[in-house]
N, C-alpha and C positions, 0 to 999 in steps of 0.2 A: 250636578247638572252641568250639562256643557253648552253654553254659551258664545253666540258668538254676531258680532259687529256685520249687519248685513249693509246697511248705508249709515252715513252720517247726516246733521241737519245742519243749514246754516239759517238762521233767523236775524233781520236788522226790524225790531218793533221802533216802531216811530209812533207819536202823538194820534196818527189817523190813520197808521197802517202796518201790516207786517209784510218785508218781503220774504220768501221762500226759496232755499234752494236744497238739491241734495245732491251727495255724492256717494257712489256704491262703493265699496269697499276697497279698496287694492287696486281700483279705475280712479282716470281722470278723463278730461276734466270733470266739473262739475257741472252740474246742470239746475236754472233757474226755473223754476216753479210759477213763481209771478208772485206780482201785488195782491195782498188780500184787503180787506177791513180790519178795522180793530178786533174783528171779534175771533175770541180764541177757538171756540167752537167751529168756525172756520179751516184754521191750521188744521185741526184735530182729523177734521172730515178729508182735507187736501194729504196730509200724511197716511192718514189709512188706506187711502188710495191707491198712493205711489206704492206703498208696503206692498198692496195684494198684487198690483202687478210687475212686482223686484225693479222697482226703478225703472 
């Protein structure tokens, strides 16, 4: 199967929060997401997102 790196993630979890950023592949800069909650279900929903629309 061939695989391949469509973005990367940057995550800083902190005590009360995660921030988010992503960066598409072979581009820069990066781009910030934002501030979430602690809850990881959260990220999960913010990442799926970015995914279906390529960053």
């Amino acid at each position: 199967m061939d695989e391949s790196i469509n973005f990367f993630v940057g995550l800083d979890a902190r005590k009360d929060s995660i921030s988010v950023a992503v960066c598409e592949a072979g581009r820069e800069p990066s781009r910030f997401l934002g501030t979430l909650g602690p809850d990881v279900q959260g990220v999960i929903k913010t990442l799926r997102k970015t995914a279906r629309r390529g960053t």
